[in-house]
Every structure is written in structure tokens, then in C-alpha cells.
C-alpha positions as CSV (number, residue, x, y, z in Angstrom):
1,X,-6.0,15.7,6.0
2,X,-2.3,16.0,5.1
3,X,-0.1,12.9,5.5
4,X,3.7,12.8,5.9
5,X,5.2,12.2,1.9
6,X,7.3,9.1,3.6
7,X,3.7,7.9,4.8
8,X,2.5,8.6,1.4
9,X,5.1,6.5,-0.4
10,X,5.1,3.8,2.2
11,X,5.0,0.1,1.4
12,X,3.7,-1.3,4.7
13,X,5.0,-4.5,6.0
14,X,2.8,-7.3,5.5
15,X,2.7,-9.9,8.7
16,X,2.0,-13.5,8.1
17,X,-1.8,-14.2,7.3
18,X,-3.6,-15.0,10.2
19,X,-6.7,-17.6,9.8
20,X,-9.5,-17.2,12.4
21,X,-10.3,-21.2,11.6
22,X,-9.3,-23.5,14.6
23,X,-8.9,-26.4,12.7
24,X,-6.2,-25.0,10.0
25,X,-2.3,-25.9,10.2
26,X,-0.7,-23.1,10.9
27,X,3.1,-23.0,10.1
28,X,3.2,-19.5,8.6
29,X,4.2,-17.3,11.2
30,X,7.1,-18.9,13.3
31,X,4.9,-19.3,16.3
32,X,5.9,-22.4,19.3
33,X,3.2,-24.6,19.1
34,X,3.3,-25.2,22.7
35,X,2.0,-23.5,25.3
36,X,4.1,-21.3,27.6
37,X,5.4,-22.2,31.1
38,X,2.2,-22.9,33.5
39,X,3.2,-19.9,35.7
40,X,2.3,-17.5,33.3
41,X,-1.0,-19.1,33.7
42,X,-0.7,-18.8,37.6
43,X,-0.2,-15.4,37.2
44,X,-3.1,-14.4,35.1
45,X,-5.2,-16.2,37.7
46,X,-3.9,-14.0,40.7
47,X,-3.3,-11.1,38.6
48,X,-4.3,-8.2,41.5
49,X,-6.9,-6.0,39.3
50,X,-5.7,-3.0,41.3
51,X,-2.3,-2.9,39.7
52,X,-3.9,-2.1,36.9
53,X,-5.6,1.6,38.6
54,X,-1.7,2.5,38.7
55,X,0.4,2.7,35.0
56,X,2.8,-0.1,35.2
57,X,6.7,0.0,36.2
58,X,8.1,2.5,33.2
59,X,11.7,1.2,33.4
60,X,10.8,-2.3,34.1
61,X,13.2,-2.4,37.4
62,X,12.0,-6.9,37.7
63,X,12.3,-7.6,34.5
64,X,15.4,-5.7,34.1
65,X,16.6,-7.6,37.1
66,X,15.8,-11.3,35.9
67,X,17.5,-10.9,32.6
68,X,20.3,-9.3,33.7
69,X,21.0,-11.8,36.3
70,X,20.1,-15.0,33.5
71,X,23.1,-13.1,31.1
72,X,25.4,-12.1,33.8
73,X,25.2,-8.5,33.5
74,X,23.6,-5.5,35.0
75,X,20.1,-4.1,33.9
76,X,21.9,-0.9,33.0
77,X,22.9,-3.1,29.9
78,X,19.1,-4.4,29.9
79,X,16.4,-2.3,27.6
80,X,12.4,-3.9,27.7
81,X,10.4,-3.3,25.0
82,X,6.7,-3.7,23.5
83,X,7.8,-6.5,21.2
84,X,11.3,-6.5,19.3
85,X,9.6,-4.7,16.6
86,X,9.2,-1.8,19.2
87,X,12.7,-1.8,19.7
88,X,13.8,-2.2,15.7
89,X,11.3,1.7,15.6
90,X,13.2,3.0,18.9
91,X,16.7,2.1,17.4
92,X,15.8,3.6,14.4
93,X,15.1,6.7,15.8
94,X,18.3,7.1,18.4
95,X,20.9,6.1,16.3
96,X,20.0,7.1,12.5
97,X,20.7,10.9,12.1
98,X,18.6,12.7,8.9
99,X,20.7,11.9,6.1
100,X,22.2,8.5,7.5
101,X,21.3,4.9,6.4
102,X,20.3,1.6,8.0
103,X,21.2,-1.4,6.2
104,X,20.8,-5.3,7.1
105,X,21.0,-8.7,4.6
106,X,19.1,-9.6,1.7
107,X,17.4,-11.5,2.6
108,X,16.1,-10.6,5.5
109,X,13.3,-9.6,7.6
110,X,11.6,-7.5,5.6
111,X,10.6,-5.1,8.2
112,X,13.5,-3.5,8.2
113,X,13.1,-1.7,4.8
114,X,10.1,-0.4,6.6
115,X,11.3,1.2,9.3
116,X,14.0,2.5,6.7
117,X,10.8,4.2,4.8
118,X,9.1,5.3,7.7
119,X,12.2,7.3,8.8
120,X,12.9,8.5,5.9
121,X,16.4,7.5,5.3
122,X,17.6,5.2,2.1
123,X,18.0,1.7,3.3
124,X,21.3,0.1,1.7
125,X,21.0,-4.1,1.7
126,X,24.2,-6.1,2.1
127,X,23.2,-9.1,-0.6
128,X,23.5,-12.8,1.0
129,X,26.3,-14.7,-1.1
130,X,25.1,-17.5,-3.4
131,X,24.3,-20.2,-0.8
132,X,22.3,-17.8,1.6
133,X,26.0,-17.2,4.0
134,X,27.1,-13.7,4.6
135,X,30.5,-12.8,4.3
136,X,30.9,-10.7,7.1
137,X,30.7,-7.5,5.1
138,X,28.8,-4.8,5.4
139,X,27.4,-2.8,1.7
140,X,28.0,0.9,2.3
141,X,28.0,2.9,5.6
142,X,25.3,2.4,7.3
143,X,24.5,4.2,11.5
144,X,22.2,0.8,12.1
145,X,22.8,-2.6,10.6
146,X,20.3,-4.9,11.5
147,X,21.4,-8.8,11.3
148,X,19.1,-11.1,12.0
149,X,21.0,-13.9,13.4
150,X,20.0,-17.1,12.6
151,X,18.5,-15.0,9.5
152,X,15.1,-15.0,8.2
153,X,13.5,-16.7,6.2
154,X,16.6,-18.8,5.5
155,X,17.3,-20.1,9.3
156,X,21.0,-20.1,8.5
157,X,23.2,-18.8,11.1
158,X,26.4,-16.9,11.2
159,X,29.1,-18.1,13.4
160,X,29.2,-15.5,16.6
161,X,33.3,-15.2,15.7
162,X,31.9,-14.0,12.4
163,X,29.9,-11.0,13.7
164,X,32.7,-10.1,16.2
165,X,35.3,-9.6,13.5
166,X,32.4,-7.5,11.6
167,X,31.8,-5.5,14.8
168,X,35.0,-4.4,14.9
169,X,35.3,-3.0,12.0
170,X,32.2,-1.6,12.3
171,X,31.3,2.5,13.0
172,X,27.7,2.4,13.6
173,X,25.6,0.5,15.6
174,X,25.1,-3.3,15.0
175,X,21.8,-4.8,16.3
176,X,21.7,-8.6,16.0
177,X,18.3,-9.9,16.2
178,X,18.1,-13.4,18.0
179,X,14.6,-14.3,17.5
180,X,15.3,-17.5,16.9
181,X,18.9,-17.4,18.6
182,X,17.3,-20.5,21.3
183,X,17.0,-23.2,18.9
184,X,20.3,-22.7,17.6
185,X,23.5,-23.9,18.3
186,X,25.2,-20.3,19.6
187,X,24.7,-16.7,20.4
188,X,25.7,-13.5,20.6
189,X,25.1,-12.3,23.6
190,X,28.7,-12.2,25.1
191,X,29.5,-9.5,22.5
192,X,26.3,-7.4,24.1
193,X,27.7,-8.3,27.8
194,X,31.8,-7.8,26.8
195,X,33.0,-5.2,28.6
196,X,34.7,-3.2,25.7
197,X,31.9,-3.6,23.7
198,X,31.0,-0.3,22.1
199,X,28.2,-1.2,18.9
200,X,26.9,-4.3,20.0
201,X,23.4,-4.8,21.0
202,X,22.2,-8.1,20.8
203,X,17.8,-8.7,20.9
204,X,15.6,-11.5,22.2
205,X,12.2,-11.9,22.1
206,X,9.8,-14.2,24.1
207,X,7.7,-14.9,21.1
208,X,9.6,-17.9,19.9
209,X,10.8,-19.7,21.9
210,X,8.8,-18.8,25.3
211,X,5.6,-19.3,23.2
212,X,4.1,-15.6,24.1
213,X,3.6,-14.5,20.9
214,X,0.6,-13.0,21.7
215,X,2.0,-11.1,25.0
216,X,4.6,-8.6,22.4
217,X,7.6,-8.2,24.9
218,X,10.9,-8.5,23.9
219,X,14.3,-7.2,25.1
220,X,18.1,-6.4,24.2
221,X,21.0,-5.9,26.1
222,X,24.1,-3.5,24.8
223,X,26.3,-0.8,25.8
224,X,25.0,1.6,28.5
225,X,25.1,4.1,26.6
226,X,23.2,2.8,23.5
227,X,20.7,1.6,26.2
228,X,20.1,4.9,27.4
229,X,19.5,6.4,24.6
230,X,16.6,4.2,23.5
231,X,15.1,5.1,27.1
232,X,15.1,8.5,26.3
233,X,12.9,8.2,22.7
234,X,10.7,5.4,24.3
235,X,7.1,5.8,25.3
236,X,6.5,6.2,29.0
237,X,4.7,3.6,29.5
238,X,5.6,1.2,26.9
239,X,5.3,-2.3,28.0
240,X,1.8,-2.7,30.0
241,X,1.4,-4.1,34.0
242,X,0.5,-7.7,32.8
243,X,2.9,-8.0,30.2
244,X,5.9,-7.7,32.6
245,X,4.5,-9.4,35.3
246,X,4.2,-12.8,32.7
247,X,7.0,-12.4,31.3
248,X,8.6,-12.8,34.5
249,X,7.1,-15.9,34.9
250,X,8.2,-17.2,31.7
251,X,12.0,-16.1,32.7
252,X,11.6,-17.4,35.9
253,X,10.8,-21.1,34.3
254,X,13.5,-21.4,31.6
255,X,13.5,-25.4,31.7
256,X,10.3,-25.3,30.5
257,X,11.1,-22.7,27.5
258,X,14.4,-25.2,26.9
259,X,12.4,-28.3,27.1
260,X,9.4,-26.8,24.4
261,X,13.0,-25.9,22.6
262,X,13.9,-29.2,22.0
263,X,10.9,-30.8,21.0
264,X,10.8,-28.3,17.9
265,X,14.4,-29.1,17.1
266,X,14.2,-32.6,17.4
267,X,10.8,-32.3,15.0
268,X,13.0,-30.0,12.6
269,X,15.8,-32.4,12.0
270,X,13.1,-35.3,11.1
271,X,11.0,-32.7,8.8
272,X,14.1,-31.6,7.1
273,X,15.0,-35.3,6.7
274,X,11.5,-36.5,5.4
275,X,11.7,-33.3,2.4
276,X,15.1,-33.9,1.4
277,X,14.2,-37.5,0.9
278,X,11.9,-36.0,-1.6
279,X,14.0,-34.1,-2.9
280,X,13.6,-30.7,-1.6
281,X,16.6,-28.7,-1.0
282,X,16.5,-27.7,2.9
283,X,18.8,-25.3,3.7
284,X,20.8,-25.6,7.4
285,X,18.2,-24.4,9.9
286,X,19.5,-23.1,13.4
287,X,16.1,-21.8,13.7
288,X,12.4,-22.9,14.4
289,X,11.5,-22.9,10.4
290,X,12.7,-24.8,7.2
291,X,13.0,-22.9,4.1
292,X,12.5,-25.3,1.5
293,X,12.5,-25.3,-2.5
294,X,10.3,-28.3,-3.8
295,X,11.2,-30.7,-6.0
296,X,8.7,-31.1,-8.7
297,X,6.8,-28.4,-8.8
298,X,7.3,-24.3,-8.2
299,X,6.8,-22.9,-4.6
300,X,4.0,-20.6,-5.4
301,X,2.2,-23.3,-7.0
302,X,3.0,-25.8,-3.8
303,X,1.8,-22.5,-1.6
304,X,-1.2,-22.6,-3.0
305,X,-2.1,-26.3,-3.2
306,X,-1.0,-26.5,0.5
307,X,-3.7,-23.1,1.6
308,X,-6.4,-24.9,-0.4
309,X,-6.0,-28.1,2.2
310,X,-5.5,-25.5,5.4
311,X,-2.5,-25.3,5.9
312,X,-0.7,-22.7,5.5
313,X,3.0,-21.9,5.0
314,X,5.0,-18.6,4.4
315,X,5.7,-17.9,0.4
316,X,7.8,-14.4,-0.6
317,X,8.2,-13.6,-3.9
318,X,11.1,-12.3,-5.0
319,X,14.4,-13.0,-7.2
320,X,16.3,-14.8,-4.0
321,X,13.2,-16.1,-2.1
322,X,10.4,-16.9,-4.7
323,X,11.3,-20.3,-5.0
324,X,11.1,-21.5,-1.4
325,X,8.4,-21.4,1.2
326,X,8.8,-20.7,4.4
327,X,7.6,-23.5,7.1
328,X,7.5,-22.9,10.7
329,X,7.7,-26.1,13.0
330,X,4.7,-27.6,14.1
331,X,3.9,-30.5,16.8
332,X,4.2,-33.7,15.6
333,X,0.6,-34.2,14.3
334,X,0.8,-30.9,12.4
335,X,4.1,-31.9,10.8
336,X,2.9,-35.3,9.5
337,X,-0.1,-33.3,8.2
338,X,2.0,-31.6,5.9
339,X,3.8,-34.1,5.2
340,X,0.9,-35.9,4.0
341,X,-0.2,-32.9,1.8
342,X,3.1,-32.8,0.1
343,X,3.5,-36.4,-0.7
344,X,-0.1,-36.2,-2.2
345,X,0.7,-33.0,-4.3
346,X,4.1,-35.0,-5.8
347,X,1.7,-37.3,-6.9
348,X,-0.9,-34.7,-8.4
């Protein structure tokens, strides 16, 4: 069997580790820990089981429709895909010639070096300035900068004004990932929706913040253009009959998205509060995560100690990250949990 040499020197992106105990606390993967609006519930009961004899809508005209109309644009500007991470791999493939780059922060998600290997083009990283803020510019030349806005895993966010001025200078195409772009204080999605915009595509995904992690839908809005031409390399079917009908319910219900929203800030703010009383450094999170370095004793070593009791956090290794965990925002209860664990392991 021959495999592709890029697929032969691939590092494959690791996701978050994913315990199949019920009684672990899990703050490793950014997940709500709420449950999504009750009418995607409704509509999983009355799901009609002959929609799914017929392949679902391929250009997603309802979906298209509701976030179009919750932006104040048209769904020409709207693209649906299987996931964000679908659209990262379709983005990659319209707008990165053979030869061209794709570049994004460091740190960042690391996915994006990924996709970077499994097209085959170098991936240049623009290096996060001392206290994790970027300065607006971008390392090299790159046909697709990705920018995680807030960023991961640091949660710190970059003023919108900031990315416009960068856009403009700009010559290739500049994706900002908004993931976490609802529990933060601003977003960029009146670049996407500007009427002269000609690089800007700003993405969402209903994984955070609507608490469907577990559906994979996710969406971006930009030029028509740009939009069209991730149409043309997508799948044909490429987000499934169920998936868009709950996702519409979750879009339809966005009081209840806002509401689970500011539970988990309100949680974050006394989290970050309770560490930095202990001396941990918390950088300024506009996201639904902390990333934290300990006080007294290395993050790895904290990682551990903390997987040993169940719960589990995010750790990366690495020159800029390796001394900071990662920790997603739990309810309440999980929270205090953790807090618990940590005051015990000052004391160990």
C-alpha cells in the first residue's frame, strides 16, 4: 500500500483525552457544561425518520437563512460546515496554491500546523509577543492566516480594531476563528459583513457556546466570493439531515445559548480570582478557559496530580506553553472540585 510522503511525515493532531468515566471532572476540552437549548431536544423527538431516505439539504438554504438574518447579511455571505475544523481543511484547499503558505500565532491552535502538513505547504508562525498579545503583524507572506480570536490556549483577545488595521494590510486571506468569540467582550463579524470587505472571513462554531459539541456544525461568513469558492471543494453532502435541523433549533433559541454564556463567565471571573489568590498567574480570559501557571509547583507535575484525582485539565508542552495548563470552565460543583484538588496539592 503506498501512502502520500506528506502522510508519511505527518504529526497528527492530538484532541483533548477523552475519559469514558461518568464521574471524572472534565475541563480539558473547552466543552459548555450545560446542556443545549430544550428545542434541540424537541426536535430529536419529532425528528421525521423519512428525511433521512433523502440526503439532506446540500447548500443548507435554513440554516443559511437563520444566520444570515441573526448577522444582518445575506446567506450568499453564509458557508455551513461539518464542524469548524471542516472548514479550516476546505480553506486550506481553496485559497493555498502549491508552493504558498498558511501561517497563524504561536501559540495557537495547534491544528493549524496540521492542515499545513497535510497540504503540503510550509506553515510560517507569527510568534505571540512576551505577554501572549499579538502585535498586529503578520511573519512572512502567507495565502491563509488563521487567527484564533480570543486565541487558544491563552483566552486573550485581540481588539477587533486591531485585526481591521491587519486586514488591510493584508494580501491573502484572513480567517478569524471565533470559537470562543461569545464569551468575550467583542467580535469580528462586522469585518465579515462590511461591504468592502475583500479577505475577511470570520468563523463560529456551535460547540461552545451552544453546547453541541457532539453535533460538529459550525459556520463562517465572508466575501461572496471566498464563500463560493469553499462551495465548490466541499463535499456534497457535508453536514448531515439532523445536524442542520438542530442546529436550527439552537439558533432559533439564542437566550438560552446567552444565558448558559453567562453562567460560565460569571464562574470564570470567580475561578480566576480564587487561583490568583494563590498565586497563580491567570492570564485575561475573553474565553470559556483559564490558562494558568501554578505557583508552587510545575504544571506538568500539577497535570498530573490533578488526572490522578479525575480531573482532568489540558497541559502542552512546549517552550511558550509548558508551564501553564489549560482549564476549561466547569459548573459550579466541578469548579470547587478543583479548587479543592489544588489547595490540597499546595499543601502536598
Amino acid at each position: 500500500m503506498r501512502i502520500a510522503q506528506p502522510v508519511q511525515r505527518l504529526t497528527p493532531y492530538v484532541p483533548g483525552e477523552q475519559p469514558k468515566e461518568s464521574s471524572v471532572v472534565k475541563l480539558n476540552t473547552n466543552e459548555n457544561p450545560y446542556l443545549p437549548s430544550p428545542k434541540c431536544a424537541d426536535v430529536l423527538k419529532g425528528f421525521d425518520l423519512h428525511r433521512l431516505r433523502r440526503y439532506p439539504d446540500p447548500v443548507f438554504a435554513a440554516l443559511r437563512a437563520r444566520i444570515a438574518a441573526i448577522w444582518k447579511t445575506v446567506p450568499e455571505r453564509v458557508f455551513v460546515g461539518n464542524g469548524s475544523d471542516e472548514i479550516l481543511t476546505l480553506a486550506a484547499k481553496a485559497f493555498v496554491d502549491d508552493g504558498e503558505t498558511i501561517g497563524s500565532l504561536d501559540p495557537s491552535y495547534s491544528l493549524y500546523k496540521t492542515l499545513a502538513a497535510i497540504r503540503d505547504v510550509p506553515f510560517v508562525p507569527t510568534p505571540l509577543d512576551a505577554d501572549y498579545t499579538w502585535n498586529g503583524k503578520i511573519k512572512g507572506h502567507p495565502a491563509l492566516f488563521l487567527l484564533t480570536n480570543p486565541n487558544a490556549p491563552t483566552g486573550v483577545l485581540t481588539p477587533s480594531e486591531a485585526i481591521a488595521a491587519a486586514a488591510r494590510r493584508f494580501k491573502g486571506v484572513l480567517l478569524v476563528d471565533e470559537a470562543y468569540a461569545d464569551f468575550a467582550k467583542s467580535n469580528c463579524v462586522p469585518l465579515a459583513t462590511a461591504a468592502d470587505n475583500r479577505c475577511v472571513i470570520v468563523m463560529r462554531t456551535l460547540s461552545k457556546s451552544f453546547s453541541l459539541a457532539g453535533l460538529r456544525l459550525g459556520y463562517c461568513i465572508g466575501p461572496e466570493d471566498l464563500v463560493e469558492a469553499l462551495y465548490k471543494v466541499k463535499d456534497s453532502y457535508n453536514v448531515d439531515a439532523v445536524a442542520q435541523a438542530v442546529a436550527l433549533a439552537a439558533l432559533n433559541d439564542l437566550p438560552w445559548m446567552r444565558a448558559n454564556v453567562a453562567k460560565v463567565r460569571k464562574t470564570r471571573a470567580r475561578v480566576a480570582k480564587a487561583l490568583a489568590k494563590r498565586g497563580w498567574d491567570i492570564l485575561p480570559s475573553d474565553s470559556n478557559f483559564l490558562f494558568a501557571r501554578p505557583a508552587h509547583r510545575p504544571a506538568a507535575e500539577i497535570f498530573a496530580a490533578l488526572r490522578d484525582r479525575h480531573i482532568y485539565v489540558r497541559y502542552f508542552p512546549g517552550p511558550r506553553t509548558g508551564d501553564r495548563l489549560r482549564i476549561t470552565i466547569g459548573t459550579d460543583a466541578e469548579m470547587d472540585t478543583f479548587l479543592s484538588a489544588v489547595a490540597a496539592l499546595d499543601k502536598a
